[in-house]
C-alpha positions in Angstrom: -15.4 -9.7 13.9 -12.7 -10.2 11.2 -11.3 -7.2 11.7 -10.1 -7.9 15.1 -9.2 -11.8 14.2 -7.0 -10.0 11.9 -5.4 -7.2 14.2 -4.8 -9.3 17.5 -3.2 -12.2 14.2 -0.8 -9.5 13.5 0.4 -8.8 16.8 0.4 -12.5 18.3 2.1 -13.6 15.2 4.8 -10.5 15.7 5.7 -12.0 18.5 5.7 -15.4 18.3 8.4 -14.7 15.1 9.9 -12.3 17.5 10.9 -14.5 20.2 11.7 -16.6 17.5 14.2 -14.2 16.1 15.9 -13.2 19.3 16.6 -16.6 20.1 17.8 -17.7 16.9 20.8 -17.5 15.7 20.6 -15.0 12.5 21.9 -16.2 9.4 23.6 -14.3 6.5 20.6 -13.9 4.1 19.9 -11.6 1.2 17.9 -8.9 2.9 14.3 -7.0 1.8 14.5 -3.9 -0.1 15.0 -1.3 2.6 18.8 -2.8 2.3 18.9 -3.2 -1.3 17.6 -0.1 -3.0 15.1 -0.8 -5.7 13.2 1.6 -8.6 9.6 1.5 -8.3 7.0 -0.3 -5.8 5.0 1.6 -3.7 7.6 3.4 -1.1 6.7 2.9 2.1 7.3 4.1 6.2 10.0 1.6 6.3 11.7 3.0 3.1 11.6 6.9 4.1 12.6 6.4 7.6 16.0 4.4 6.0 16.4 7.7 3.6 16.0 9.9 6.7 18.8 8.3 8.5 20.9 8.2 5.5 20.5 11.4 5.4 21.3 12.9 8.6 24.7 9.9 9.4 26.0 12.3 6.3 28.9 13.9 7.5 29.2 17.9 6.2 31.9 17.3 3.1 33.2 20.9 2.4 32.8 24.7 3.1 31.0 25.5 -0.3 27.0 25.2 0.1 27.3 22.8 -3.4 29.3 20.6 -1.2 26.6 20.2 1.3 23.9 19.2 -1.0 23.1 15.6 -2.1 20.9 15.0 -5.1 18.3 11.9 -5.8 15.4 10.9 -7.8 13.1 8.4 -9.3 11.4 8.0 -12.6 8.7 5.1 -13.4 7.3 5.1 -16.8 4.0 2.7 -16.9 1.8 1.4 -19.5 -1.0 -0.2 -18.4 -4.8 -2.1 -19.2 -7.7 -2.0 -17.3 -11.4 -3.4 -17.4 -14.2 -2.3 -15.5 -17.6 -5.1 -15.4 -20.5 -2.8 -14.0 -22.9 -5.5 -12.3 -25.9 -3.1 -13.8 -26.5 -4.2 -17.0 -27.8 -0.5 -18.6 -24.3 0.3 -17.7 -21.9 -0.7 -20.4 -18.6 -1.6 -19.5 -15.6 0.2 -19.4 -11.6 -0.4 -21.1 -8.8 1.9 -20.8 -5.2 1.6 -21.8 -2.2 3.6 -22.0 1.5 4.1 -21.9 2.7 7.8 -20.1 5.1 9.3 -17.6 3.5 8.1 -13.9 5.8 9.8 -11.6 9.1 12.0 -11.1 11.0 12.9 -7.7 13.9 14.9 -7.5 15.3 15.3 -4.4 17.5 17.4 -2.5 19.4 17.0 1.2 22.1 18.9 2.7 23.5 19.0 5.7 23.8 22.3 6.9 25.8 21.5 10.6 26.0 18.0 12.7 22.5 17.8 13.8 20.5 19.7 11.3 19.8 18.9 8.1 17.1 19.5 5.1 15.3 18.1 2.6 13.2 18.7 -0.6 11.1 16.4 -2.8 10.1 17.9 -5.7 7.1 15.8 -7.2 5.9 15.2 -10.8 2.1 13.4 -10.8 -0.5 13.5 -13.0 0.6 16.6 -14.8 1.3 18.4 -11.9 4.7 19.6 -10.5 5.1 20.5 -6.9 6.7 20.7 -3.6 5.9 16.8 -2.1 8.2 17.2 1.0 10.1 19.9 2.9 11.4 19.9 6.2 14.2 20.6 8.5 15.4 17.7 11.0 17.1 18.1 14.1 18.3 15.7 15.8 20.0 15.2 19.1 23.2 12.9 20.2 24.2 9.5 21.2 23.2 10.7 24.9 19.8 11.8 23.8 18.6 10.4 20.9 15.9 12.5 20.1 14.6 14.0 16.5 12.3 17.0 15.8 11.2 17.2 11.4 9.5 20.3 10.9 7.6 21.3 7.9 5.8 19.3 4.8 5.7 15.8 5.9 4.3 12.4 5.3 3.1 11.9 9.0 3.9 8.9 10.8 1.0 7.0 10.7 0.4 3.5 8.8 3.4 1.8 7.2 2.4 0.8 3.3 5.6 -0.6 2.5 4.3 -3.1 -0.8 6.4 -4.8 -3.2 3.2 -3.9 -6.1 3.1 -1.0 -8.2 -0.5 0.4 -7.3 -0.8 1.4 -4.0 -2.6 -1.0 -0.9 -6.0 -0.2 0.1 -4.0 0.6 3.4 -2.7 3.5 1.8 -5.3 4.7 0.7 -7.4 5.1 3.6 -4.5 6.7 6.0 -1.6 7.9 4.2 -1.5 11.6 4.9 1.2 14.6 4.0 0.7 17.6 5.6 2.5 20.6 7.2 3.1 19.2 10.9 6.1 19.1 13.7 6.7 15.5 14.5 8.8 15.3 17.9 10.4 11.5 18.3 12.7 9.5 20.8 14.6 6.2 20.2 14.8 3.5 23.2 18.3 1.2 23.1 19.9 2.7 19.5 16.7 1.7 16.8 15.2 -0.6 19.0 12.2 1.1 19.8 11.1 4.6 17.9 8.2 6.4 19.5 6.8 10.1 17.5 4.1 12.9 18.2 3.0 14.9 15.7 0.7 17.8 15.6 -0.9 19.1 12.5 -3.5 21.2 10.9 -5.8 18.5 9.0 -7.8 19.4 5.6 -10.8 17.6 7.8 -12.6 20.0 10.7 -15.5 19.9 12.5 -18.5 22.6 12.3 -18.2 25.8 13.3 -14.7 25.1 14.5 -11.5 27.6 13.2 -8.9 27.2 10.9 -6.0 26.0 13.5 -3.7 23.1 14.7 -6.2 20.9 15.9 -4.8 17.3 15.0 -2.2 14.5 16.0 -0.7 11.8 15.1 1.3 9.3 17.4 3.2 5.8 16.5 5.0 3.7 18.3 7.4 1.3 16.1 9.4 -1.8 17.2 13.2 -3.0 15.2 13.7 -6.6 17.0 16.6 -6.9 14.4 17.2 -6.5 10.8 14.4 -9.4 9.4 11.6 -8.1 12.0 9.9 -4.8 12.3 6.4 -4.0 13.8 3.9 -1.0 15.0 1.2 0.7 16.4 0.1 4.6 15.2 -2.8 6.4 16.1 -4.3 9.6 14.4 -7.1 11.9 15.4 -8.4 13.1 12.4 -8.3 10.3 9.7 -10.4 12.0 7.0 -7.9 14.1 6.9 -5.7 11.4 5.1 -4.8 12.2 1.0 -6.9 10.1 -1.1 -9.6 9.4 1.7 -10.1 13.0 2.1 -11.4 13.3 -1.6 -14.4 11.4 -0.5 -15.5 13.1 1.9 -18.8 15.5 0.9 -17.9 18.4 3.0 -14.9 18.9 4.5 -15.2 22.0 6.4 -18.4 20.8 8.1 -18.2 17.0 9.6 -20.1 16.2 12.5 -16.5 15.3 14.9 -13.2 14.5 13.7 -12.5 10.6 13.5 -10.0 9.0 14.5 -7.8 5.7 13.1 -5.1 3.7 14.2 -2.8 1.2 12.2 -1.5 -1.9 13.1 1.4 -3.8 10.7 4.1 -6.4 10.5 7.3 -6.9 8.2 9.1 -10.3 8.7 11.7 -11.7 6.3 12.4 -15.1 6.8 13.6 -18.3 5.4 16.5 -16.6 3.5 14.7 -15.4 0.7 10.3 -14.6 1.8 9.0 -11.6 2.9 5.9 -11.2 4.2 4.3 -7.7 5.4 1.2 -7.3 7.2 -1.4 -4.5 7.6 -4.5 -2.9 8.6 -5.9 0.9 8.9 -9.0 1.8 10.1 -11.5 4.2 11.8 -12.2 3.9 15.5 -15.8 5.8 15.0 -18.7 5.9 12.9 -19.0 8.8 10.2 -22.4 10.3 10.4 -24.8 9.0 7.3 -24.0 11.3 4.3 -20.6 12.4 5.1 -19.0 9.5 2.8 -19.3 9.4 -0.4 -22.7 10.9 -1.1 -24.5 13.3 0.7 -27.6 11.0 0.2 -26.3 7.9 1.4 -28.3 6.6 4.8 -25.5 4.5 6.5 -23.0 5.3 9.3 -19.9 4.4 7.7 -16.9 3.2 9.8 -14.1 2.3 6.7 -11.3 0.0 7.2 -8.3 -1.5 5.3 -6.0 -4.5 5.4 -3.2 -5.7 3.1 -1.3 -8.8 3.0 1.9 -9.5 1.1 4.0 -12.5 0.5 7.3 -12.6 -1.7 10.1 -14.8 -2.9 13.4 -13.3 -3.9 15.5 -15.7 -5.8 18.2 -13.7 -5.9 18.8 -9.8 -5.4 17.4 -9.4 -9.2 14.4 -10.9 -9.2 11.4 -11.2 -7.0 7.6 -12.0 -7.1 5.1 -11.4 -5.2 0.9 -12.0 -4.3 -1.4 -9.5 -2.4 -4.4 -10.3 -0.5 -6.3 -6.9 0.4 -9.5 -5.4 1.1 -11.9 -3.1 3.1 -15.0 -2.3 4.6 -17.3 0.5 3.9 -15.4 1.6 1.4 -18.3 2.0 -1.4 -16.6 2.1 -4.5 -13.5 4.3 -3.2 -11.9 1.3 -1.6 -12.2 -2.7 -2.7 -13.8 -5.2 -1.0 -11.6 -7.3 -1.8 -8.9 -7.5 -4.5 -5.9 -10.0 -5.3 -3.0 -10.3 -7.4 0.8 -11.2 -8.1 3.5 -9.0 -8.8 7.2 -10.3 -10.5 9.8 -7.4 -10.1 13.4 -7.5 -12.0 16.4 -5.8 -11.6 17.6 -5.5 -15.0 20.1 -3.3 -14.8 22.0 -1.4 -11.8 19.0 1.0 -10.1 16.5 -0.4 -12.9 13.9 -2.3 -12.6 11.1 -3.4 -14.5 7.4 -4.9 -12.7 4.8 -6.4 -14.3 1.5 -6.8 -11.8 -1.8 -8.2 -12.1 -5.2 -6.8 -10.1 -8.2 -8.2 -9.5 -10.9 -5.8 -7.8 -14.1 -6.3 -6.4 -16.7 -3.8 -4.7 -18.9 -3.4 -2.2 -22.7 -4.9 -3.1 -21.0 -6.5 -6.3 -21.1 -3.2 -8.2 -18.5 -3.4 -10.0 -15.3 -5.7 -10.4 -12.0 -4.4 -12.1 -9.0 -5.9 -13.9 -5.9 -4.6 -14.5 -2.2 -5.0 -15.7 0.3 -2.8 -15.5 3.9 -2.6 -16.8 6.6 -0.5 -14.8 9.8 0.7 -16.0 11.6 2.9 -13.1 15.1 4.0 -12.9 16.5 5.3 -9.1 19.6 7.6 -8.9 
């Protein structure tokens, strides 16, 4: 019952705030941080759809290919404490702490002609380097406004824009990359930007081959520059990165499940922003095809995320999350809370300090953990 108090909340409160919004008169404000660019955070749909349109407005700037090619990245360095309180008392409780490289991107765009363009991510995590993103656009003109990204993708489904460095439970339920060929249109310039995407998931069904056998479809709404909101549906939602892990056999589920999302991002009142979110499964997973082959119970997992902030300025910000889940054993919390302050110490640098409080499903376990950020963007 919660979960569709919470779903129908997000979309009645979209537009009440978007009526709001279209009536008002908008006021000179400073704006979220898919205007002002800021190392670290979780990046979200919001942020990669600005880069892509950065990206392609690029105009070609000389003959030589080194002309053509634009190059980005990130670093975040963390160091960070965590507690784990086991609710069985023969097990003993767990502390960890460290300081290490968390992440690298380097990435590359060119434009190769009006209308087509690429891109590259390469990815450093967890003592891994690899290809993270790949993909040609092409895109059509002011008379059609039409797109086509082929190749290594994050697929549009979900939104998990957060201001916090550890990722939403939304996340990490649907975000998904994969190989794919997302076709999308745009209504009235940016106002409305509807995609289809078809993909070959890591998830399949028994018995069934090795082939294209998933999609993806969003629909996603731009009232103006405070006020963004969405719909996206997939068909195969174990197919998602971190959810996938969970599941006891891939290769061999009963049917393919399918999610949909639902979110919100308002910024209002000059200086709050407040996003909104929830990812979940439309169908029941089979007993012992999450989590443990032994467990007896149909499990249908879902996720929602709630974030508030307060800029004071375009340096400094904090944040609070409210998130949680269902069914989500101990892959997901049931529920978890904290606060975030980020700070723009220098140009393109910013340092976060964030506090989380976990707890798990049948009071298993509850976590505790701080983490300090220190990320650089060029």
């Amino acid at each position: 019952m919660r979960k569709v108090f919470f779903v129908f909340s997000i979309f009645f409160l979209s537009l009440a705030i978007g009526a709001t919004c279209v009536m008002a008169q908008e006021a000179e404000a400073y704006k979220h941080s898919t205007d002002v660019q800021k190392a670290g955070g979780v990046k979200g749909l919001e942020q990669r759809l600005k880069h892509l349109e950065d990206m392609v407005r690029r105009s070609v700037e000389g003959e030589k290919w080194y002309d053509r090619i634009h190059v980005s990245g990130l670093v975040e360095v963390e160091a960070g404490y965590s507690k784990v309180d086991y609710k069985d008392p023969a097990t003993e409780d767990e502390k960890s702490g460290d300081v290490d490289l968390a992440n690298v991107e380097l990435v590359f765009d060119t434009r190769i002609v009006d209308q087509v363009d690429g891109h590259i991510m390469l990815k450093y995590e967890d003592d891994d380097v690899f290809i993270d993103e790949g993909y040609i656009v092409l895109t059509g003109d002011k008379n059609f406004p039409a797109y086509l990204i082929v190749g290594r993708q994050y697929l549009p489904f979900g939104h998990f824009d957060s201001h916090f460095i550890s990722d939403p439970t939304t996340l990490l339920l649907g975000e998904t990359n994969e190989g794919a060929a997302v076709a999308g249109y745009r209504i009235d310039g940016s106002l409305v930007d509807l995609s289809l995407g078809v993909f070959n998931g890591r998830a399949q069904e028994s018995g069934e081959d090795d082939v294209i056998d998933s999609f993806v479809a969003r629909a996603l709404v731009t009232l103006n520059e405070n006020l963004m909101f969405g719909l996206s549906y997939t068909s195969n939602l174990a197919s998602a990165d971190a959810f996938n892990e969970v599941i006891v056999d891939t290769e061999n589920l009963d049917s393919l499940v399918s999610g949909w999302s639902a979110f919100f991002n308002y910024q209002f009142s000059d200086h709050f922003n407040l996003i909104a979110e929830y990812v979940g499964a439309f169908d029941d997973f089979k007993a012992g095809e999450l989590y443990d082959a032994s467990d007896g119970k149909k499990r249908q997992p879902s996720a929602w995320n709630v974030e508030l902030a307060y800029m004071f300025n375009d340096k400094v910000e904090v944040a609070v999350r409210y998130g949680g889940s269902d069914d989500g054993e101990t892959f997901l919390p049931e529920s978890e809370y904290g606060c975030v302050v980020n700070w723009t110490i220098f140009e393109s640098t910013n340092l976060g300090i964030e506090y989380l409080h976990c707890e798990f499903e049948d009071d298993v376990q509850e976590t505790d953990s701080l983490t300090a950020q220190l990320a650089i963007q060029f």
